[in-house]
FITI-480036 format. One record per residue (C-alpha): residue number from 1; residue in one letter; z, y, x. Coordinates in nm, 2 decimals. Last residue first. Layout:
% FITI-480036
+-----+----+--------+--------+--------+
!   i ! aa !      Z !      Y !      X !
+-----+----+--------+--------+--------+
! NUM !  a !      Z !      Y !      X !
...
+-----+----+--------+--------+--------+
% end
This chain:
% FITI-480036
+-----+----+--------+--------+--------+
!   i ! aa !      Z !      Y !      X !
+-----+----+--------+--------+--------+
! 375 !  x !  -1.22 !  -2.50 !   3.12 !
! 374 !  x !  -1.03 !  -2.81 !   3.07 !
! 373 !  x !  -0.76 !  -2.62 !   2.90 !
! 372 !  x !  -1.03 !  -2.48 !   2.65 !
! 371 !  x !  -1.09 !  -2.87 !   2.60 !
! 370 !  x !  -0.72 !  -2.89 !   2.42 !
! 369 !  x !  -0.50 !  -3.17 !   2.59 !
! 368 !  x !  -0.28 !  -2.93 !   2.68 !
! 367 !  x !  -0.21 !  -2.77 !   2.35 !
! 366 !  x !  -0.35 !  -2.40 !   2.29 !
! 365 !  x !  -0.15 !  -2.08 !   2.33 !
! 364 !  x !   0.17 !  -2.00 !   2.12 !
! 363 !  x !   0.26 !  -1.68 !   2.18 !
! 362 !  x !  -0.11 !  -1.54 !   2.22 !
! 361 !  x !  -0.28 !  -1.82 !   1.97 !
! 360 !  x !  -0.03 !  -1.70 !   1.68 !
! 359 !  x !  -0.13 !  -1.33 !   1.76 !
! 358 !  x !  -0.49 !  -1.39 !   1.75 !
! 357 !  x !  -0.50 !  -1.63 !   1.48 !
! 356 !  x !  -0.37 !  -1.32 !   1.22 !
! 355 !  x !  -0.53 !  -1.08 !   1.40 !
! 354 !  x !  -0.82 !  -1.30 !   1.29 !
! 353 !  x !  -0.68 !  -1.37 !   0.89 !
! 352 !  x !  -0.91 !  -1.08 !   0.70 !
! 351 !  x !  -1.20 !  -1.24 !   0.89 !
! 350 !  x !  -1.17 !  -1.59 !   0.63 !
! 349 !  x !  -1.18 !  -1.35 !   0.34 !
! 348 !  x !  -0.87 !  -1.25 !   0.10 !
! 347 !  x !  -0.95 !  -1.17 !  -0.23 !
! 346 !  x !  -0.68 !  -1.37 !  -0.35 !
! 345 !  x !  -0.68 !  -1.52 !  -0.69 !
! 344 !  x !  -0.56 !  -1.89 !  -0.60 !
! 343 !  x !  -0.27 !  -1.83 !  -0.30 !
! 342 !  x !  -0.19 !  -2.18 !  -0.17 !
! 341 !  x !  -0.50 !  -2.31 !  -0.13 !
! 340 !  x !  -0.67 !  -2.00 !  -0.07 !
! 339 !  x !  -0.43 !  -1.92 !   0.19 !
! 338 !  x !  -0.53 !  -2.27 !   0.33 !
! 337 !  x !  -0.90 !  -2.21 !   0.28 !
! 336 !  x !  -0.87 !  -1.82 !   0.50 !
! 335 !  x !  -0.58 !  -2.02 !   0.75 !
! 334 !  x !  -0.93 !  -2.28 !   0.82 !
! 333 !  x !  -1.19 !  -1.96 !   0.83 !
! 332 !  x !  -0.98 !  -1.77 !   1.06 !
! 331 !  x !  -0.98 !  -2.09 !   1.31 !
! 330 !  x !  -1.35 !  -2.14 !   1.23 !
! 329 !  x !  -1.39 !  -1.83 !   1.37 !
! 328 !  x !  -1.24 !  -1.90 !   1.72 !
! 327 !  x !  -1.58 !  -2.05 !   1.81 !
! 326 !  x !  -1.54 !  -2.44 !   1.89 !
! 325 !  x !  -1.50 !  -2.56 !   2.24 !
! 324 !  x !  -1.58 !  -2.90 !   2.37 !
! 323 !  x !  -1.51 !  -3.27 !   2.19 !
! 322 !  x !  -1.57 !  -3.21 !   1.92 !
! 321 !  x !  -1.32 !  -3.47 !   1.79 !
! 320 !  x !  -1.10 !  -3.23 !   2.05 !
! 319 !  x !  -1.16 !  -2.90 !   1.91 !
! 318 !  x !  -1.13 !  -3.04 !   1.56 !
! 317 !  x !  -0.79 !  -3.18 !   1.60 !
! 316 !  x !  -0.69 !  -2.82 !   1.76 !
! 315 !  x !  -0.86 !  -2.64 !   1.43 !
! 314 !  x !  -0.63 !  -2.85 !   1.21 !
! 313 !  x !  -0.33 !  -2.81 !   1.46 !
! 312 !  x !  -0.40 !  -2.40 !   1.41 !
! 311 !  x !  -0.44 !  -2.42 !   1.11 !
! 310 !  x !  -0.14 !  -2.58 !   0.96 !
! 309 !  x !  -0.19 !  -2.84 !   0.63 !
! 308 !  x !   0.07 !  -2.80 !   0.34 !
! 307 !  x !  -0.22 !  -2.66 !   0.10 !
! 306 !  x !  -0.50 !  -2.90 !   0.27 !
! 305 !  x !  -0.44 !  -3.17 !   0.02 !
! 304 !  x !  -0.47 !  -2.93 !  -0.32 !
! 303 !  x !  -0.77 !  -2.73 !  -0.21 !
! 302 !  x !  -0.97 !  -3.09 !  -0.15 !
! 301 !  x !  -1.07 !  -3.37 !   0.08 !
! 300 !  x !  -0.96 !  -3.36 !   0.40 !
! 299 !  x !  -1.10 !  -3.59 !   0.64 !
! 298 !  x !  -1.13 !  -3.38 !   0.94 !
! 297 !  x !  -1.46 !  -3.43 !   1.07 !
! 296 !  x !  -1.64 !  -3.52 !   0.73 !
! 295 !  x !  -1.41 !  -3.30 !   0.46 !
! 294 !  x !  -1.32 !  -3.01 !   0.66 !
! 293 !  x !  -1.60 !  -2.98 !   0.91 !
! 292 !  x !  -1.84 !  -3.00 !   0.57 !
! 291 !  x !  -1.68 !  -2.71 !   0.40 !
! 290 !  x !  -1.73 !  -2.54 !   0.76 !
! 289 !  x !  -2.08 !  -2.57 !   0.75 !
! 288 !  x !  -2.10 !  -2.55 !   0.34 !
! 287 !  x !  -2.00 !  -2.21 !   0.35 !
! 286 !  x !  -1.65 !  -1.99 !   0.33 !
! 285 !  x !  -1.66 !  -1.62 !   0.29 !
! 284 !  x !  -1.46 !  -1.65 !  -0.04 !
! 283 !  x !  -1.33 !  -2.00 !  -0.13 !
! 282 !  x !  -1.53 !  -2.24 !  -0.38 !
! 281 !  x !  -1.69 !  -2.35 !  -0.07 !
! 280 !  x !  -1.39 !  -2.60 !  -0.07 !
! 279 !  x !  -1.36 !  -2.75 !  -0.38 !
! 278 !  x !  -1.75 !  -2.83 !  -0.31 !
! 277 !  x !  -1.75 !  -3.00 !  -0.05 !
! 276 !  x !  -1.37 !  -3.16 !  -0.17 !
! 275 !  x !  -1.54 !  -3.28 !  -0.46 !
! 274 !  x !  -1.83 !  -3.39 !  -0.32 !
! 273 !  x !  -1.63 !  -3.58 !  -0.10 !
! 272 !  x !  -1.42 !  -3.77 !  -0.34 !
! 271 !  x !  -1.72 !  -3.82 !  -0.59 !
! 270 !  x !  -1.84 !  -4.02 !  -0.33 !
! 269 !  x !  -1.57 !  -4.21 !  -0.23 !
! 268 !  x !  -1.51 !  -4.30 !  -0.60 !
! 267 !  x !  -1.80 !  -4.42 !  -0.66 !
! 266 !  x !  -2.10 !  -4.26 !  -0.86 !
! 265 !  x !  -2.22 !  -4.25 !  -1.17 !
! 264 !  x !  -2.25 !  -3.85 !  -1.15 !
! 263 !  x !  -2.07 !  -3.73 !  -1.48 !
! 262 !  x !  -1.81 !  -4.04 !  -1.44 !
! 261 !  x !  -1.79 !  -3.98 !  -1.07 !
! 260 !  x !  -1.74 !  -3.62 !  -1.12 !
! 259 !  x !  -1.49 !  -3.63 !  -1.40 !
! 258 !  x !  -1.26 !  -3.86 !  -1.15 !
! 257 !  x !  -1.25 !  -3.65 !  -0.88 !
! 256 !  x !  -1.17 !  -3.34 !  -1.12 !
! 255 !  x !  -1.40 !  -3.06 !  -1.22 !
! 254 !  x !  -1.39 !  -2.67 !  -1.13 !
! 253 !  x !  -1.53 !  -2.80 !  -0.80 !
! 252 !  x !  -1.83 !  -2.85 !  -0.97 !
! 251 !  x !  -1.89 !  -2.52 !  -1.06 !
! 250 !  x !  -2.17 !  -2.38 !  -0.82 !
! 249 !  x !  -2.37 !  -2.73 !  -0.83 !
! 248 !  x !  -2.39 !  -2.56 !  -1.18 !
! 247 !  x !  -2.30 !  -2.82 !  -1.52 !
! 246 !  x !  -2.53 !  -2.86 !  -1.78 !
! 245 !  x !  -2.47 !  -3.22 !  -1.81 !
! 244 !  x !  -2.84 !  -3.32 !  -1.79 !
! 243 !  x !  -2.85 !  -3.08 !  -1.48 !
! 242 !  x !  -2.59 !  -3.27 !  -1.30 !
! 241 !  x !  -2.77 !  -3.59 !  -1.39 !
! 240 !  x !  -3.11 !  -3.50 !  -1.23 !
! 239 !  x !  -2.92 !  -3.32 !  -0.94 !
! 238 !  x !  -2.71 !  -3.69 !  -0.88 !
! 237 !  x !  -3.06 !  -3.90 !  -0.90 !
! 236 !  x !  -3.23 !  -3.64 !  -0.65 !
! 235 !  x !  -2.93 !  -3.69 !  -0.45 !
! 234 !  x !  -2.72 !  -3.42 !  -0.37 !
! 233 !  x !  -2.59 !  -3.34 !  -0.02 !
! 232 !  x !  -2.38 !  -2.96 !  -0.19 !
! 231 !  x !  -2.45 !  -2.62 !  -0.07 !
! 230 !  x !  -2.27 !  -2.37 !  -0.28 !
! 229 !  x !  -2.43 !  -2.08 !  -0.22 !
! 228 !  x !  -2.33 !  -1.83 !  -0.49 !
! 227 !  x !  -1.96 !  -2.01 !  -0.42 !
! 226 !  x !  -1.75 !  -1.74 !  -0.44 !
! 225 !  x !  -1.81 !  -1.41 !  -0.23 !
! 224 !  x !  -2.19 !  -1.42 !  -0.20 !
! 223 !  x !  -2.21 !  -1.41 !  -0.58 !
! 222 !  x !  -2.37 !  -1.00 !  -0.63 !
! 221 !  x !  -2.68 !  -0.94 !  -0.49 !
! 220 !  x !  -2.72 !  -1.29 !  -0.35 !
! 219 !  x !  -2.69 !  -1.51 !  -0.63 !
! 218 !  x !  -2.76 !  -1.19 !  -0.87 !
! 217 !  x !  -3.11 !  -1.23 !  -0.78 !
! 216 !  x !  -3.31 !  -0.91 !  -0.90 !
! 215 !  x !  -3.18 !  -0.63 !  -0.65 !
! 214 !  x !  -3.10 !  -0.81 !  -0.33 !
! 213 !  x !  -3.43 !  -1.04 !  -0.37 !
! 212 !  x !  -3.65 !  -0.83 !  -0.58 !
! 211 !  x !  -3.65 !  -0.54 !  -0.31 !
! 210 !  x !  -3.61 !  -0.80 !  -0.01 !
! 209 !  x !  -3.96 !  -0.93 !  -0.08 !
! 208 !  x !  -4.10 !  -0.65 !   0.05 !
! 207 !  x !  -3.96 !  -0.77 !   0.37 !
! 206 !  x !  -4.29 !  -0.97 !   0.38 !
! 205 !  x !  -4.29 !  -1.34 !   0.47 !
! 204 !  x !  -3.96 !  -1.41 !   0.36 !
! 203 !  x !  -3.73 !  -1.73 !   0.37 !
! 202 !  x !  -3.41 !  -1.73 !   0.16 !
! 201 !  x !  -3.08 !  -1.98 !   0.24 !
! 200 !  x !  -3.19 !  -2.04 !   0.64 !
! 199 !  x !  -3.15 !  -2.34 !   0.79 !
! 198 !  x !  -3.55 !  -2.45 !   0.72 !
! 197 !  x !  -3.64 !  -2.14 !   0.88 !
! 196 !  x !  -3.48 !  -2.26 !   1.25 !
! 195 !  x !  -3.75 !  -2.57 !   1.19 !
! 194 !  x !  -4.03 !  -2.33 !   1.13 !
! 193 !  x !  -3.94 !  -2.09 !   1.41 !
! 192 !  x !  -4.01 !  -1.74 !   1.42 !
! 191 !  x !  -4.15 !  -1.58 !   1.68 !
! 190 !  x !  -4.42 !  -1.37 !   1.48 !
! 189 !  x !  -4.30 !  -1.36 !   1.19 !
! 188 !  x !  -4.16 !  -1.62 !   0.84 !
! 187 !  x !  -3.81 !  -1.39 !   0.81 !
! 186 !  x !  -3.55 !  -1.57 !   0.72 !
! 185 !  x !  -3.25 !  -1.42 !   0.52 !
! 184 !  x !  -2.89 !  -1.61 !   0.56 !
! 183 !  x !  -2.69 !  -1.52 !   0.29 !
! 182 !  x !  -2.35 !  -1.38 !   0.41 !
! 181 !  x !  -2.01 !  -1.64 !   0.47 !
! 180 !  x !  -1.96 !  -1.51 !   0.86 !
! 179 !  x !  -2.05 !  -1.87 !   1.00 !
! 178 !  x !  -2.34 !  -1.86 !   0.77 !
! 177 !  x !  -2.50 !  -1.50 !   0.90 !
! 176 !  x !  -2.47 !  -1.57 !   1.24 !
! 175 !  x !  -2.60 !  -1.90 !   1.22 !
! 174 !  x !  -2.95 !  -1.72 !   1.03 !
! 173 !  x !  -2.93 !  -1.44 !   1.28 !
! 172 !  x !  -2.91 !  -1.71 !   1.59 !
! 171 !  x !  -3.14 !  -1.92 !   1.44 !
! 170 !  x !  -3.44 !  -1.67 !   1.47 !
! 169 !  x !  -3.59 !  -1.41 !   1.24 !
! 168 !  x !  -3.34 !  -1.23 !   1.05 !
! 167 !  x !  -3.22 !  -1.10 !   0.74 !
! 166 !  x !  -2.82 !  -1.10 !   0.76 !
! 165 !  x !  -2.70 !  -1.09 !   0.39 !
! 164 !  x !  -2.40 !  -0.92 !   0.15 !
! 163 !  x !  -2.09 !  -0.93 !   0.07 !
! 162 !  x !  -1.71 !  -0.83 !   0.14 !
! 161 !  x !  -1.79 !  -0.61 !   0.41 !
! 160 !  x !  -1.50 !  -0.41 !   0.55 !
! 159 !  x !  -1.71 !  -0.15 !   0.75 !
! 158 !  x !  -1.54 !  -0.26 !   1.10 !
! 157 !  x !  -1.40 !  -0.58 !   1.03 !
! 156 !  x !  -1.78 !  -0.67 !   0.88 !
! 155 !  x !  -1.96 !  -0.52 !   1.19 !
! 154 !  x !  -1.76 !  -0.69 !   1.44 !
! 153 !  x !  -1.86 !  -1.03 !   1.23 !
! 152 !  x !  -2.20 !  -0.93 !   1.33 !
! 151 !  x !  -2.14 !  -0.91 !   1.68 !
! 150 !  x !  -1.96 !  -1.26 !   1.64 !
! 149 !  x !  -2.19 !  -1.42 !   1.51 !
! 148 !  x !  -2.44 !  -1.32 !   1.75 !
! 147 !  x !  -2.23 !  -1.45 !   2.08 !
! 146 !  x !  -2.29 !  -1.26 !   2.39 !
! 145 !  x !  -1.94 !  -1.34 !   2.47 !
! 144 !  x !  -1.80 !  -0.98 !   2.55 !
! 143 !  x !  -1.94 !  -0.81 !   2.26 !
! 142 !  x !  -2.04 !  -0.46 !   2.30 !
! 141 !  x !  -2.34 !  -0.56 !   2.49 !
! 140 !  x !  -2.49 !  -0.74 !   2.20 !
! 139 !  x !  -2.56 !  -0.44 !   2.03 !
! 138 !  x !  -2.45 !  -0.28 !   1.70 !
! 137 !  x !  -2.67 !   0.01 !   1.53 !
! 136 !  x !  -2.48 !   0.20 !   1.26 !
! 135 !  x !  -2.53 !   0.37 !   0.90 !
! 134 !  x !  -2.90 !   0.27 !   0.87 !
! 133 !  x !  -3.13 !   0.48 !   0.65 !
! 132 !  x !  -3.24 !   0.79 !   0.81 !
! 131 !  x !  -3.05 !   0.63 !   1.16 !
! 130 !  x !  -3.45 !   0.44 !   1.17 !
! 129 !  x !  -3.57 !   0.77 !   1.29 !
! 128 !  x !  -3.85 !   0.57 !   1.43 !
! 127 !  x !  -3.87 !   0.71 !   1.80 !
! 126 !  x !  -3.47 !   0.71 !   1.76 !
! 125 !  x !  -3.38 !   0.40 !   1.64 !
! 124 !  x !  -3.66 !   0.21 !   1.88 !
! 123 !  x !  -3.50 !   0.43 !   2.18 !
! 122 !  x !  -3.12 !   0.39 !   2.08 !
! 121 !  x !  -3.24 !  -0.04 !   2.07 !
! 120 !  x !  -3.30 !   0.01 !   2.37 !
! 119 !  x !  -3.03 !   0.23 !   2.54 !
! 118 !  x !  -2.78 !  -0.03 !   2.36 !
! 117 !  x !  -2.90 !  -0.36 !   2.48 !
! 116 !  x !  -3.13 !  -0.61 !   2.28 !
! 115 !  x !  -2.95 !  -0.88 !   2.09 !
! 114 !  x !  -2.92 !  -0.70 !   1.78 !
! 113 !  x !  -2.69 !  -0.59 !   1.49 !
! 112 !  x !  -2.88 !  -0.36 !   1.24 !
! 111 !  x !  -2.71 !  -0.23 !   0.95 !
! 110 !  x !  -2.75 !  -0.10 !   0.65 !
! 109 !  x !  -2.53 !   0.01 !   0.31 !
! 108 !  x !  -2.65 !  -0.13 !  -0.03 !
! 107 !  x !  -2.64 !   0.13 !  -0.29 !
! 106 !  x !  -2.97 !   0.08 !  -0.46 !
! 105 !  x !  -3.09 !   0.38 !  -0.28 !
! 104 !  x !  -3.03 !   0.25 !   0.03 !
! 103 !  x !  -3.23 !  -0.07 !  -0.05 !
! 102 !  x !  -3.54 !   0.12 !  -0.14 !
! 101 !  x !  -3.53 !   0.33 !   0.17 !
! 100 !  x !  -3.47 !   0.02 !   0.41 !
!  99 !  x !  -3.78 !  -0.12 !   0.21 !
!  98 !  x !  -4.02 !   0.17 !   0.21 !
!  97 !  x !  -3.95 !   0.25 !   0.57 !
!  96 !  x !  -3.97 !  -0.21 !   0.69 !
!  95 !  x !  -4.33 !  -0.18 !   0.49 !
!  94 !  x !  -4.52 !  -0.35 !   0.76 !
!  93 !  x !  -4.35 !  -0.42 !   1.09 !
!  92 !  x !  -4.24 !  -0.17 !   1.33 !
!  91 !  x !  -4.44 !  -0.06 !   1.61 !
!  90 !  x !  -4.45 !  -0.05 !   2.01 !
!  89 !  x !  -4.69 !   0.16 !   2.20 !
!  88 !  x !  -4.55 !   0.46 !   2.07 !
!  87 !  x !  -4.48 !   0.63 !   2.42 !
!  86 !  x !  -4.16 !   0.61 !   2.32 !
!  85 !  x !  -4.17 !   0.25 !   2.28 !
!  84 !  x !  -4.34 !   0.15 !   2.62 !
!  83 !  x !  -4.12 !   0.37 !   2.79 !
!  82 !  x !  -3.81 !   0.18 !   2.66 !
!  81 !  x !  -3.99 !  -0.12 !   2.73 !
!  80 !  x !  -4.05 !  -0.04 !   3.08 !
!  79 !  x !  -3.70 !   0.06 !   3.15 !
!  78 !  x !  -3.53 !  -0.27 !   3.00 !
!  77 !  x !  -3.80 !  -0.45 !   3.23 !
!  76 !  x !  -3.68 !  -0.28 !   3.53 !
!  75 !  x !  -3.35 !  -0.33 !   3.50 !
!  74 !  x !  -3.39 !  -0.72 !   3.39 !
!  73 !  x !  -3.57 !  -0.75 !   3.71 !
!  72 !  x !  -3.33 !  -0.60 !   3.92 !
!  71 !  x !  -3.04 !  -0.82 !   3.72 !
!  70 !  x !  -3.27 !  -1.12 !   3.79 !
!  69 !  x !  -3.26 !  -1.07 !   4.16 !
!  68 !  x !  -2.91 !  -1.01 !   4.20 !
!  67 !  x !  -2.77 !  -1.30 !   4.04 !
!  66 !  x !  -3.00 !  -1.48 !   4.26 !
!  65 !  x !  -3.36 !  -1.67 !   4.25 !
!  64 !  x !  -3.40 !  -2.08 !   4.11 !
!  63 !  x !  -3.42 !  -2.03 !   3.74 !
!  62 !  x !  -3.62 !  -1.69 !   3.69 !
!  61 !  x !  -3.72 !  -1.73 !   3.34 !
!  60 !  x !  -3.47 !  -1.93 !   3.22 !
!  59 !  x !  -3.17 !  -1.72 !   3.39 !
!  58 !  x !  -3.35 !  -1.41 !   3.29 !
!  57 !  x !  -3.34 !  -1.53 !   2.94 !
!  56 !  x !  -2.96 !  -1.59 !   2.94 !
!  55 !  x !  -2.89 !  -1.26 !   3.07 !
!  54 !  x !  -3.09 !  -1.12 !   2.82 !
!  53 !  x !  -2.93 !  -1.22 !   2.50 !
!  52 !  x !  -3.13 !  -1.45 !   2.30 !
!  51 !  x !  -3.38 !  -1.34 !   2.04 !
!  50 !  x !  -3.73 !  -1.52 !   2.26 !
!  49 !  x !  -3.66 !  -1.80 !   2.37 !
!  48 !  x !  -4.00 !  -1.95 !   2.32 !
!  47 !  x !  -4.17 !  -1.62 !   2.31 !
!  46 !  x !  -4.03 !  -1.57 !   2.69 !
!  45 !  x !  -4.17 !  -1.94 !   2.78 !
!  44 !  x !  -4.49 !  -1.85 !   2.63 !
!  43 !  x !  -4.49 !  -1.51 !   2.83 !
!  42 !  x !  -4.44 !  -1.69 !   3.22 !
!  41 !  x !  -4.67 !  -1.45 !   3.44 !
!  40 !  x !  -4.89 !  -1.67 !   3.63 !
!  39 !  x !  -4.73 !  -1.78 !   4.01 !
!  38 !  x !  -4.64 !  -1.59 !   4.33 !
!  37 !  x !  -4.32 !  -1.42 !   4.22 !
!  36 !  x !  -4.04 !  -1.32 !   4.45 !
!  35 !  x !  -4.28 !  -1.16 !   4.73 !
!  34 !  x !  -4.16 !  -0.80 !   4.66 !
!  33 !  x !  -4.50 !  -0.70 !   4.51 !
!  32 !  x !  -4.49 !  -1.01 !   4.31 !
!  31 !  x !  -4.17 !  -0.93 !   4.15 !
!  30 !  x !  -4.33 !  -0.63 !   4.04 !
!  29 !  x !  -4.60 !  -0.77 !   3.93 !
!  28 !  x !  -4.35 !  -0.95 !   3.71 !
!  27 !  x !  -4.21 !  -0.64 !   3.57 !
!  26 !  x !  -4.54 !  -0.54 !   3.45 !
!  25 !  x !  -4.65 !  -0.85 !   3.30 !
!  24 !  x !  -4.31 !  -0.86 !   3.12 !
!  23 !  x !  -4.40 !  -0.46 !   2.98 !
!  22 !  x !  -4.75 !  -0.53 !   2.89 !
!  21 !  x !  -4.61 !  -0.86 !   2.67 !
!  20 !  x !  -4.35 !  -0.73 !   2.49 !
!  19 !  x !  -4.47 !  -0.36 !   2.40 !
!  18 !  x !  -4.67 !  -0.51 !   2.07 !
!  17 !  x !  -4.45 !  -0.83 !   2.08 !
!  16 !  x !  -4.18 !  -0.67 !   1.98 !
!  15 !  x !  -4.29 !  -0.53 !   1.63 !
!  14 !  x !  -3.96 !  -0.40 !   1.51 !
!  13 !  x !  -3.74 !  -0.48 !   1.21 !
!  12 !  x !  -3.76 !  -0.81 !   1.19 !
!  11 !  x !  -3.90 !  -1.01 !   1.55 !
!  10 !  x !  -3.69 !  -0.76 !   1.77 !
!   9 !  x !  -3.42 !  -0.56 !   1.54 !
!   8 !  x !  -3.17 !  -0.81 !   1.31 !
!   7 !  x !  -3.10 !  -0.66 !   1.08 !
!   6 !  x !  -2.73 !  -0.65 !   0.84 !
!   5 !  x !  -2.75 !  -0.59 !   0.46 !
!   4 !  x !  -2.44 !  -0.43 !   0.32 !
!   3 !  x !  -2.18 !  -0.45 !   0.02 !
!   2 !  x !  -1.87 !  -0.34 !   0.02 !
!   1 !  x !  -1.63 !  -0.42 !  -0.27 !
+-----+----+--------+--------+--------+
% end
């Protein structure tokens, strides 16, 4: 089993807003100098967005000029924070040395996967020595869809995680983090979002908290594989009589349909989908968001119906209820439940079966009516 914590950099790790600010008010006088810019310097609406890729921020910050234009400006931003850091203008947060230190020497391997670009996040790494502790650094530009979960899924095939937690302080780490079955760490800084917190399995203020998280909870130390996290849409009244029986939201699945509407008093719908919630988070690497997919989009309601199911027309059906596209993950997670299913025992995760969709997907392809043919 390997076990690993995965960073996120700007907002976590690193102080951004320290070099942030000087270094946006300096690019933008520089679009002022060129005549692009004739208006107040927009930080707020940075901060907002702040923690998605770069291309995506240019193209809210500079809505109405060219390709071309925000690429210069993204250039010349990159290069000013990159000064900025390594002329120690920048800082990382309090106690981030003690705690990367603390957490290697409790055998947890690190990581950081971030949304800033490779020369910059080399610079932070460097200035800080950061490499002391962490094994690799993954950017977003190594990933052709800009997509978090998948740069952190990258990191998984690559160091064959089996468990573990993304600590982060925007929805994109805490999404990143579910749709690869790890905990989901919030961090309560400086551009962090309340209502992207709420998402999140642990929240933080200090990443001192980490030491008695990942060593003293044995939820997240050790249970991310099967069901440490079971998530389940509980009624106060349904808890209350759950804990009466002495039975863990964690082990309900263990339990018929029937024993759960007699230990919960409730109708047989009901029971039905808790049962098939929580039949199905049962599974390594699998959370409540796709347990959810299953059972409410899908209409499958346990390990036992969905053994004869296919994926890939599962995943098609869900495509088009959605309506749009859905990331190719939930694919591997679909044949990972199936396998499951079929296979109890297996230590087999949901990223174990991507070559797996890939190869079906390249001689089979996706059926017309699919919205990736609309594209």
């Amino acid at each position: 089993m390997s076990r690993a914590i995965i960073f996120d950099m700007d907002g976590t790790l690193f102080q951004t807003d320290r070099i942030l600010e000087r270094s946006l008010e300096d690019t933008f006088t520089q679009l002022r100098s060129q005549g692009l810019w004739d208006i107040a310097t927009p930080i707020e609406k940075y901060c907002e967005i702040m923690g998605v890729p770069l291309p995506k921020v240019w193209e809210t910050l500079l809505p109405q000029h060219s390709l071309e234009v925000r690429e210069q400006a993204d250039v010349y931003f990159q290069n000013r924070l990159i000064e900025n850091i390594i002329s120690g203008k920048g800082a990382l947060y309090p106690n981030v040395k003690e705690v990367l230190s603390y957490l290697k020497a409790n055998d947890w391997s690190i990581y950081i996967a971030s949304n800033g670009l490779v020369n910059y996040l080399e610079a932070i790494v460097g200035y800080y020595h950061l490499d002391d502790w962490v094994t690799e650094t993954f950017s977003i530009e190594q990933i052709e869809s800009l997509n978090k979960s998948e740069l952190v899924r990258s990191v998984i095939n690559k160091y064959e995680i089996t468990t573990g937690a993304v600590v982060g302080d925007r929805l994109s780490d805490i999404n990143a983090a579910k749709d690869n079955g790890l905990v989901a760490i919030g961090c309560r800084f400086d551009f962090s979002l309340d209502e992207e917190l709420a998402k999140a399995d642990v929240v933080v203020n200090d990443l001192l908290e980490l030491k008695e998280i990942m060593t003293g909870n044995k939820s997240l130390g050790e249970g991310c594989e099967v069901g440490a996290t079971t998530k389940l849409p509980l009624t106060d009244d349904e808890k209350s009589k759950l804990r009466k029986a002495k039975i863990k939201m964690a082990d309900l699945h263990t339990f018929t349909r029937d024993e759960i509407a007699h230990m919960l008093d409730v109708s047989d719908e009901r029971a039905t989908i808790l049962k098939g919630l929580a039949d199905f988070q049962s599974v390594p690497s699998i959370g409540d968001k796709l347990a959810g997919k299953l059972v409410h989009k899908l209409n499958v309601s346990s390990l036992e119906e969905i053994k004869d199911q296919d994926a890939a027309s599962l995943f098609d059906k869900l495509e088009q209820i959605n309506g749009a596209l859905t990331d190719s993950c939930v694919e591997d997670q679909i044949r990972c439940v199936i396998h499951i299913a079929n296979t109890p025992g297996s230590s087999k995760q949901w990223f174990d079966f991507t070559e797996e969709r890939k190869a079906y997907r390249e001689k089979y392809g996706f059926p017309d009516n699919s919205p990736r043919m609309q594209v």
